[in-house]
Residue, then its C-alpha position, 0 to 999 in steps of 0.5 A: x119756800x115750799x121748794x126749799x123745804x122740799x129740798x132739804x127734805x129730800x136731803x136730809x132723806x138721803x143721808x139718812x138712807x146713807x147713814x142706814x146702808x152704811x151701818x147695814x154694810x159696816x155691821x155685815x163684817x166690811x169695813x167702810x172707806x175711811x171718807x165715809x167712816x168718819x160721817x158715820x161715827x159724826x152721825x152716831x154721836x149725834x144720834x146718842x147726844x139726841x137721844x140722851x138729852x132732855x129734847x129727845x123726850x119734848x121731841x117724842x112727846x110732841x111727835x106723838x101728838x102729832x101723829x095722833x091728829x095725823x091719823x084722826x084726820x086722814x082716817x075720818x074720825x075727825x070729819x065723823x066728830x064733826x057730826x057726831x061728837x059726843x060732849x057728854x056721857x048721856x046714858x051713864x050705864x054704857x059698858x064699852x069693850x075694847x075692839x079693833x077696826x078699821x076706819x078710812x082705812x087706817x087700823x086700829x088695833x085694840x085702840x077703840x072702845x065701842x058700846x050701843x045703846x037702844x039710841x045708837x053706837x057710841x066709839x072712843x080711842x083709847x087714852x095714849x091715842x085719844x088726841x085728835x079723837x072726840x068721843x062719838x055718839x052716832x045714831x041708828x038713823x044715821x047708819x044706813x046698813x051693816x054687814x057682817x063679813x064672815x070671812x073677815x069677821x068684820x062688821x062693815x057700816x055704810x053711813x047716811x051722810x058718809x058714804x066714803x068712808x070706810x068703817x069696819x069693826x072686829x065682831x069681838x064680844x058678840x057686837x053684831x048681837x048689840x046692833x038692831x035688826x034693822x041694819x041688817x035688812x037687805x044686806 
């Protein structure tokens, strides 16, 4: 089955590609033999129904989620809430500002929302990009160290328990200020 799907994977990626080199070619003013003009015009009518039919939506909707579990997954963020999950808002005057970063290597651009407290640090997605992201509370034990990258301006962390992971935050709003001394000892 694995093979098959392979298969048709590979298939459907070439007359896709096809499809696009065909346009490219038509759109540069050359004219497309007629055997394959007719592929051409079968695929955009296609492409049109698709796009102007109620499926288009359920497609994108559920692509979008899929996506955003993708990413938490192969960022890290899901093996950081595994840990850290917060369940709920224990301190209720924290104040998050919007920051950008990157985790496993996977940027997220104005995406987080970041706040500290004397206990820790706490992150969230933003809401369209939220699924498959629990909200995170870790603590300052549980951080190893920080450095601040003044080239690139970011904030690098290297965690106890995580030492793979690759997370970085955009020193916006002052962040390094926020974090305790203590993390920056020996960097």
């Amino acid at each position: 089955m694995k093979l098959i799907l392979s298969i048709l994977g590979k298939l459907w990626g070439a007359a896709v590609f096809a499809f696009i080199a065909l346009q490219f070619y038509k759109s540069s003013g050359n004219e497309i033999p007629d055997v394959f003009g007719g592929y051409v015009e079968s695929i955009e009518q296609l492409l049109f129904a698709f796009v102007n039919s109620e499926w288009f939506f359920a497609v994108f909707v559920v692509g979008w989620f899929v996506a955003c579990y993708y990413l938490s997954r192969t960022s890290g963020w899901s093996k950081l809430a595994d840990s850290y999950h917060l369940v709920s808002k224990s301190e209720p005057d924290l104040s998050f500002t919007t920051h950008s970063g990157v985790i496993g290597g996977i940027r997220h651009k104005g995406t987080l929302r970041i706040s500290t407290s004397p206990k820790g640090l706490y992150a969230k997605m933003l809401l369209p990009f939220k699924f498959g992201h629990k909200n995170l509370f870790i603590p300052w034990s549980d951080i190893e160290s920080a450095h601040l990258d003044q080239k690139s301006n970011l904030l690098k962390f290297n965690f106890r328990h995580f030492k793979d992971l690759n997370f970085e935050l955009h020193n916006s709003n002052g962040l390094n200020e926020k974090l305790p001394n203590s993390l920056f000892k020996g960097m």
